[in-house]
C-alpha positions as CSV (number, residue, x, y, z in Angstrom):
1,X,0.0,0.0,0.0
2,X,1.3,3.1,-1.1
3,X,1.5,6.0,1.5
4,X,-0.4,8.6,1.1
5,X,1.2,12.0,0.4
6,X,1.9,14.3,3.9
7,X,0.1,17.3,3.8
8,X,3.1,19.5,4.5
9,X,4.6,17.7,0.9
10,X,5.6,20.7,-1.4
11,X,7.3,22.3,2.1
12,X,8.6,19.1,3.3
13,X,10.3,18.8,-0.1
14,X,11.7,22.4,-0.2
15,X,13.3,22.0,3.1
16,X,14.9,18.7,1.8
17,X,16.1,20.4,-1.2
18,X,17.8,22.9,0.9
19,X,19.6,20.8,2.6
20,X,21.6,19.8,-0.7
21,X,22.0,16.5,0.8
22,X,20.8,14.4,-1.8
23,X,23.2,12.0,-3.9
24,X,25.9,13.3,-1.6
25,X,28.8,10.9,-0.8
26,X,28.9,8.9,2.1
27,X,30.0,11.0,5.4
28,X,31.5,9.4,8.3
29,X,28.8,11.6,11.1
30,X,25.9,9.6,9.1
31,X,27.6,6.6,9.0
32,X,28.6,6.6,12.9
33,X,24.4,7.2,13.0
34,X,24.0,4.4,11.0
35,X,26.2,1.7,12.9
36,X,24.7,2.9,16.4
37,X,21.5,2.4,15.5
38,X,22.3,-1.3,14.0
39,X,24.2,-2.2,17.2
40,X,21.8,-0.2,19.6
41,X,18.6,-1.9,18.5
42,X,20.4,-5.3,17.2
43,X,19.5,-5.6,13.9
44,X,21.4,-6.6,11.0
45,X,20.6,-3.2,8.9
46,X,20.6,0.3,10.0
47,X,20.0,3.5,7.8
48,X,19.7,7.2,7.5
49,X,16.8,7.4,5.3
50,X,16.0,10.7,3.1
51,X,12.6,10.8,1.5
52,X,12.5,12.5,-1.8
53,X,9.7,12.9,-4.4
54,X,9.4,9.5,-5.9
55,X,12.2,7.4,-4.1
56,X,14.3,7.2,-0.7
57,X,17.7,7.2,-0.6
58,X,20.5,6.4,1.9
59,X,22.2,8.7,2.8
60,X,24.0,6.0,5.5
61,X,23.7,2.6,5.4
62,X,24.7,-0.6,7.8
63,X,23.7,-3.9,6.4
64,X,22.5,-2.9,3.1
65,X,24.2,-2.7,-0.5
66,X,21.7,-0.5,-2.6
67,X,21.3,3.0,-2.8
68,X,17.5,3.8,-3.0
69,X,13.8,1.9,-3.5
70,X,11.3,3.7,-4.8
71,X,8.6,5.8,-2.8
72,X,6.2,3.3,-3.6
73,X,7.8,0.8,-2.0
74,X,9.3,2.4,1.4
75,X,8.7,1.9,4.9
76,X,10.1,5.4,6.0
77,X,7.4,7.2,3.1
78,X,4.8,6.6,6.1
79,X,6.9,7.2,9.0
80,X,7.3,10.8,7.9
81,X,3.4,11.2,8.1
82,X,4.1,12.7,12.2
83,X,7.1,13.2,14.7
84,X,6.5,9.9,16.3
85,X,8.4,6.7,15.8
86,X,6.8,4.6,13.4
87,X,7.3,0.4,14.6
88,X,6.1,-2.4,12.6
89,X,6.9,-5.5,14.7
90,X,6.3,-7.8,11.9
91,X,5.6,-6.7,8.1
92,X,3.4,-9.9,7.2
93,X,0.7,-9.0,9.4
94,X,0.7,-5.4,8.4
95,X,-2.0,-4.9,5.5
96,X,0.0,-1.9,4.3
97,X,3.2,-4.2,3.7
98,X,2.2,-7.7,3.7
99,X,2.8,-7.8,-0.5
100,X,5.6,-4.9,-0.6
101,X,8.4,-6.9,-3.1
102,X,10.5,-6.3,-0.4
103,X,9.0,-8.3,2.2
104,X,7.7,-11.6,0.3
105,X,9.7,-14.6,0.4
106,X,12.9,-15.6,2.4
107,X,15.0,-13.1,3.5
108,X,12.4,-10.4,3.5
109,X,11.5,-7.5,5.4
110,X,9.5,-8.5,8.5
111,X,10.8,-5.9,11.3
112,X,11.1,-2.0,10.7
113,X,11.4,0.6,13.0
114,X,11.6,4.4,12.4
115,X,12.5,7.7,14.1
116,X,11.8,10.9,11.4
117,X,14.5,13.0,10.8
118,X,12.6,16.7,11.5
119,X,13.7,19.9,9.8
120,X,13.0,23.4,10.7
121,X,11.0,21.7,13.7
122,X,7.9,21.2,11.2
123,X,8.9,18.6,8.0
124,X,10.0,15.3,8.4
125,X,12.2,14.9,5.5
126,X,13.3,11.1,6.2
127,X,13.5,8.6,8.8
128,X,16.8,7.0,10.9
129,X,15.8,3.5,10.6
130,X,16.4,-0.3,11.2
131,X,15.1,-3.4,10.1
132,X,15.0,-7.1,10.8
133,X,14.4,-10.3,8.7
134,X,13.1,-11.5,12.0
135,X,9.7,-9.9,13.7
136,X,10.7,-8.4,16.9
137,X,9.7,-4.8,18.8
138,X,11.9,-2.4,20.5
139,X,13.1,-2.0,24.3
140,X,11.8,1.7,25.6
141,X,15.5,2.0,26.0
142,X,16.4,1.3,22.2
143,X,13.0,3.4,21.3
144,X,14.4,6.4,23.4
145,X,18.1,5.9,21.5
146,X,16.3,5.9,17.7
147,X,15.0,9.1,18.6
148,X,17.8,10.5,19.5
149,X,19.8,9.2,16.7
150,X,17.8,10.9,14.6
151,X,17.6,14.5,16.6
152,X,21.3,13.5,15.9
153,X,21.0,13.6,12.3
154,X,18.6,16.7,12.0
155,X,21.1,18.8,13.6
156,X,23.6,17.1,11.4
157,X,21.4,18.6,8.1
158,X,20.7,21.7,9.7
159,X,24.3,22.2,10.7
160,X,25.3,21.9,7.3
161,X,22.5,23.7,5.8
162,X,23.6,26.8,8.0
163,X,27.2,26.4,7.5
164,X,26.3,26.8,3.5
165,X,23.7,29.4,4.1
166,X,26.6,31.4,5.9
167,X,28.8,30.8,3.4
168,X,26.8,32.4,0.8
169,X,26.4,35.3,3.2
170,X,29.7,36.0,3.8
171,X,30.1,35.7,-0.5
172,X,27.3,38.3,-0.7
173,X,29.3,40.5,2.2
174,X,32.8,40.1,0.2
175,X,30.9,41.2,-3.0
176,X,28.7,44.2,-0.9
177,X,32.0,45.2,0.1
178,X,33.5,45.2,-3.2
179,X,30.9,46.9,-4.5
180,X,30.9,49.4,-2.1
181,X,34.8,50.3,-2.7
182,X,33.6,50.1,-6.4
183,X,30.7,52.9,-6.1
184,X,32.9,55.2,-3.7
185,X,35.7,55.6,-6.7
186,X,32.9,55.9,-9.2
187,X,30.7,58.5,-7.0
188,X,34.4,59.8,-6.4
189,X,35.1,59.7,-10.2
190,X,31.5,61.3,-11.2
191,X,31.5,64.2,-8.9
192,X,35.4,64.9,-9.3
193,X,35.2,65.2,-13.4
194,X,32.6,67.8,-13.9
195,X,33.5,69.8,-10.9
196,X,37.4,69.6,-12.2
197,X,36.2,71.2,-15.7
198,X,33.8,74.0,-14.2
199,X,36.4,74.8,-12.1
200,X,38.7,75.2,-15.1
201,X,36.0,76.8,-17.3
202,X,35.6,79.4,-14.5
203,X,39.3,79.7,-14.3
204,X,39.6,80.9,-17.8
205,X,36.6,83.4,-17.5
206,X,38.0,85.1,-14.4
207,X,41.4,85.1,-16.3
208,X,41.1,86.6,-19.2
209,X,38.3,88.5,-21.5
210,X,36.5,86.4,-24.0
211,X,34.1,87.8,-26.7
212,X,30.4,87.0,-26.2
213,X,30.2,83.6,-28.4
214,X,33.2,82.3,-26.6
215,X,31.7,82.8,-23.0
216,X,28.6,81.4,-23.8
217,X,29.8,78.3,-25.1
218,X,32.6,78.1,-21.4
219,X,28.8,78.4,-19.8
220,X,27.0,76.2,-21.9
221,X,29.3,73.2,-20.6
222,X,29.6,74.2,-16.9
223,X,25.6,73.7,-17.3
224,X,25.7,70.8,-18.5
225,X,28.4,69.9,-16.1
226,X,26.2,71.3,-13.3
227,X,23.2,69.2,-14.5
228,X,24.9,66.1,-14.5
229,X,26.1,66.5,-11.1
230,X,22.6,67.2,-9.8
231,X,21.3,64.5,-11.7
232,X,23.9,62.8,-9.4
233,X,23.0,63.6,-6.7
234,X,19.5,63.6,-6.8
235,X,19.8,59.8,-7.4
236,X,21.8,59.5,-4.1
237,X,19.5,61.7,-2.3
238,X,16.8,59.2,-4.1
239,X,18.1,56.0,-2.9
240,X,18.9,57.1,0.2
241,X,15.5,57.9,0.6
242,X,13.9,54.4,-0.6
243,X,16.3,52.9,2.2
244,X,15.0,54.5,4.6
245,X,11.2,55.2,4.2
246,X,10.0,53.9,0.9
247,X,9.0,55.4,-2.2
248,X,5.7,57.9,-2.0
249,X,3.5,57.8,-5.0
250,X,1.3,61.0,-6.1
251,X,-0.8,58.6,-8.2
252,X,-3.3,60.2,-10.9
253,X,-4.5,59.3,-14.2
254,X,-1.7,58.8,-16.8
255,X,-1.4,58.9,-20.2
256,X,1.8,56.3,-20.8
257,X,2.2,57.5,-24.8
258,X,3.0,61.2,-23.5
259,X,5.2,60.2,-20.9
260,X,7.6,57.9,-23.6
261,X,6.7,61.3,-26.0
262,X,8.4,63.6,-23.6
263,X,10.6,61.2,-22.7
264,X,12.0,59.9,-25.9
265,X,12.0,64.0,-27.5
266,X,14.4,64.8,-24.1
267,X,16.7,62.2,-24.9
268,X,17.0,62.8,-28.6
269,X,19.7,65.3,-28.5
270,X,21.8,62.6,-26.6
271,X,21.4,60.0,-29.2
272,X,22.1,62.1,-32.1
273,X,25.3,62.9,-30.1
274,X,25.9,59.6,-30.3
275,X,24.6,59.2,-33.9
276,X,22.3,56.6,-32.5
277,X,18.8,56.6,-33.9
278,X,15.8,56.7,-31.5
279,X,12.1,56.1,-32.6
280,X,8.8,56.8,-30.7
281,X,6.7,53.9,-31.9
282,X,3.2,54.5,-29.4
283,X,0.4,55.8,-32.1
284,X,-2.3,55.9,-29.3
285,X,-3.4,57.1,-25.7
286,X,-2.0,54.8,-23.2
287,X,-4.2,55.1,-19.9
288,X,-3.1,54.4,-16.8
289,X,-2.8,54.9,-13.1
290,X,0.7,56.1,-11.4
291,X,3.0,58.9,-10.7
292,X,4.2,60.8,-14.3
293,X,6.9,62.5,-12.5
294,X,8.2,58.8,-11.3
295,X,7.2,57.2,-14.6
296,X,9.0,59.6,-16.2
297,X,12.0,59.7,-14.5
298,X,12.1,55.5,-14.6
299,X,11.9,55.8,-18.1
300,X,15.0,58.4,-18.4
301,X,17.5,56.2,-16.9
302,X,16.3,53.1,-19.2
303,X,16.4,55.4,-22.3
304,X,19.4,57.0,-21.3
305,X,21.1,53.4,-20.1
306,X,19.9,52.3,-23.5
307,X,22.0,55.1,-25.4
308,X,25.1,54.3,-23.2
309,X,25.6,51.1,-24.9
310,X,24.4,51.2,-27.9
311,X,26.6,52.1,-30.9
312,X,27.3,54.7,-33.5
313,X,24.7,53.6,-36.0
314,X,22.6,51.8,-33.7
315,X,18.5,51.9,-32.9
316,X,16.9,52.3,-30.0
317,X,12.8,52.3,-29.9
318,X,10.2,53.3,-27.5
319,X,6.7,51.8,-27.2
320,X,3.8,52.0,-25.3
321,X,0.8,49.9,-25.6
322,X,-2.6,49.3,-23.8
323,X,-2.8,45.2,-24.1
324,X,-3.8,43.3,-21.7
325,X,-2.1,46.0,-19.1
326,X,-0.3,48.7,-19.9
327,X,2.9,48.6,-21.1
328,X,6.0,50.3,-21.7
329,X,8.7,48.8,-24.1
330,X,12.1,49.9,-25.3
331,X,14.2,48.3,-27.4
332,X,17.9,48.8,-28.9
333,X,20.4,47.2,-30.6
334,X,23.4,47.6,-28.3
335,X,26.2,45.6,-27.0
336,X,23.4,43.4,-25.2
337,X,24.2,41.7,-21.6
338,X,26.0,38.5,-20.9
339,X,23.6,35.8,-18.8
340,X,25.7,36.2,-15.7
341,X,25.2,39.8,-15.6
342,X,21.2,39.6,-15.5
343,X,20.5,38.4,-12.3
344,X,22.4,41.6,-11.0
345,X,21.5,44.5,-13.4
346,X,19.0,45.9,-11.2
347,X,21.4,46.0,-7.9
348,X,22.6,48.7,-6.4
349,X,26.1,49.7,-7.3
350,X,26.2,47.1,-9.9
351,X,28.3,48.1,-12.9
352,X,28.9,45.4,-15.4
353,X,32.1,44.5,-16.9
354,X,30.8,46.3,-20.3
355,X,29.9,49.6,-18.0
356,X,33.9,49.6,-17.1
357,X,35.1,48.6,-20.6
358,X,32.6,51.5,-22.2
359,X,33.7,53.8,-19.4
360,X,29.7,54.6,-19.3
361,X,29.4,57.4,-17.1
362,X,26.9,56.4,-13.2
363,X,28.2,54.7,-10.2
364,X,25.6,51.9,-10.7
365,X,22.0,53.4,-9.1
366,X,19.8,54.1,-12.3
367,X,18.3,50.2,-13.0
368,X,18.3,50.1,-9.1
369,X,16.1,53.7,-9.2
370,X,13.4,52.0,-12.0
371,X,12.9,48.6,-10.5
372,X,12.2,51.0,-7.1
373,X,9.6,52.7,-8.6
374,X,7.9,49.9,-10.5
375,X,7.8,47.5,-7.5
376,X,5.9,51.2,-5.6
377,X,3.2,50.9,-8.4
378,X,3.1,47.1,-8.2
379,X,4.1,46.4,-11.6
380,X,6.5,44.3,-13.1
381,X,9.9,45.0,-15.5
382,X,11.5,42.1,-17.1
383,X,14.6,42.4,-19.1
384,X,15.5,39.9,-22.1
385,X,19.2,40.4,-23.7
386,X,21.6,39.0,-26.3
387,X,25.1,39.4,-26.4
388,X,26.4,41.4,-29.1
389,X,22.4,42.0,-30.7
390,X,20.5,44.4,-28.1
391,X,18.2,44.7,-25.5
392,X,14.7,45.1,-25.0
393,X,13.0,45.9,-21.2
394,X,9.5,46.0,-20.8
395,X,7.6,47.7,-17.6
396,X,4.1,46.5,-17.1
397,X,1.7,48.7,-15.1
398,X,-1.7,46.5,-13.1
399,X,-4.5,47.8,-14.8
């Protein structure tokens, strides 16, 4: 008789998974688990018993030659229905086993006891087990030592899981702190170069007389200078702020096409710099609900982030659409991001390896700013890339 399925299953598999324990090779705490339960309860086989989807498999075993059964077929499936040791002094006699392969004929199964193996305090992910080709039952003293074998052997898993789990977070630390030497020479880099040529610019003005044209075009660049160091700042001042209390929303009703209109006309100048070419594909209203002056802003930095790495003689496009929800979609054909970059393009600080090799101007906070503000209107942005043939982002807004 098959065991039924434990009503903690999908979690029960999760926290087995975690544990990264499965198909492992053999290690001597298991194994010492293994042998004390054999000699403890005096029975020819003793296991360490790990219950997986659709088989068990030993991760210790005394007694035994195989590796695994299937689910179908195990004794420890049903001892991970509770916390309670799960006995069955003899197999024949049980309806649930009495034609299991494994107990008909000579040389069968007829004894099996089980303690579950508990994770988290909640799932019982498999069983420290023995059996018998002989029906017997356990002394309350060997009962009391099964159990303990296999609190034994939970703390074993979880000591392991934690020991990876710290690992990862002391990875994570090691790359936070890299990151963080990384942003303070770019901050350091992005506030020092267009200070150093305003500076110089105003040198020459208070130095020496230049006609009219000449002046205006020293005052022109220490604009642009200037605006690209409040732009600057205005991000840090921005993620500083979402660290510490959250994005507020002035939501209204929103047209999407006139946000990409006034968006993609602002940064035309940039791409004709550039010599890149950048379309406004929306035709119709867009409705929506959200913040324009957020919206707007989000859609900057991917526009602008779009220019940064796209060619001389490259296209960048901006769409909106009202499909099933509304939708904002831009598209280019730039350098394009490897796979193992993806997973991180939305961190703060994160510069790719392409940012460094393009020398692209931002210490790393404009993707971070955008997925901000999309997660504060609940919607969604999903990036899709090719190396070497473009990008295309999309932002969905709930309707």
């Amino acid at each position: 008789m098959r065991a039924p399925l434990p009503e903690d299953e999908p979690a029960r598999l999760a926290a087995l998974h975690d544990a990264q324990v499965l198909d492992t090779a053999p290690e001597e705490d298991f194994d010492d688990i293994a042998l004390l339960a054999s000699e403890i309860c005096g029975t020819p086989a003793g296991l360490v018993s790990l219950v997986d989807t659709d088989r068990q498999w030993f991760k210790a075993k005394i007694g035994l030659t195989i590796e695994q059964t299937h689910r179908d077929l195990s004794f420890c499936a049903h001892a991970i229905h509770g916390h309670e040791l799960f006995e069955i002094p003899d197999a024949t006699h049980d309806q649930r086993f009495s034609d299991n392969p494994m107990v008909l004929g000579d040389g069968g199964i007829r004894f099996y006891a089980g303690a579950p193996v508990v994770l988290d305090g909640t799932h019982s992910v498999g069983t420290v087990c023995v059996v018998d080709h002989v029906p017997r039952e356990l002394t309350p003293a060997q009962r009391r030592a099964l159990r303990s074998l296999a609190r034994h052997a939970s703390v074993q898993l979880e000591l392991r899981r934690y020991a990876r789990h710290a690992g990862a977070i002391a990875d994570r630390l090691r790359q936070l702190d890299r990151m963080k030497d990384s942003f303070l020479a770019t901050v350091s880099h992005e506030l020092r170069t267009p200070l150093s040529s305003i500076r110089g610019y105003l040198e020459m003005l208070l130095g020496d007389e230049f006609d009219g044209e000449t002046s205006r075009r020293f005052l022109s660049v220490m604009q642009r200078n200037s605006d690209r160091l409040l732009r600057l700042i205005d991000d840090l001042l921005l993620v500083a702020r979402l660290t510490d209390e959250g994005l507020e929303l002035d939501l209204a009703e929103i047209d999407l096409a006139e946000i990409a209109h006034h968006v993609t006309s602002g940064c035309r100048p940039l791409a004709e710099h550039k010599e890149v070419k950048l379309t406004d594909r929306t035709e119709s209203p867009v409705p929506a609900r959200g913040d324009a002056k957020r919206l707007s802003h989000a859609l900057n930095h991917l526009v602008v982030n779009a220019i940064k790495f796209t060619a001389e003689g490259g296209e960048i496009s901006v769409d909106a659409r009202a499909d099933d929800e509304p939708e904002l979609i831009i598209t280019d054909t730039g350098v394009g991001i490897p796979p193992h970059d993806l997973p991180h393009v939305f961190d703060r600080f994160y510069r790719s390896a392409a940012a460094d090799q393009m020398a692209a101007q931002g210490p790393g906070l404009g993707l971070a700013i955008v997925r901000s503000i999309i997660d504060a209107h609940h919607g969604t942005i999903r990036v899709r890339s090719e190396p070497g043939l473009g990008t295309t982002v999309r932002v969905k807004l709930p309707r």
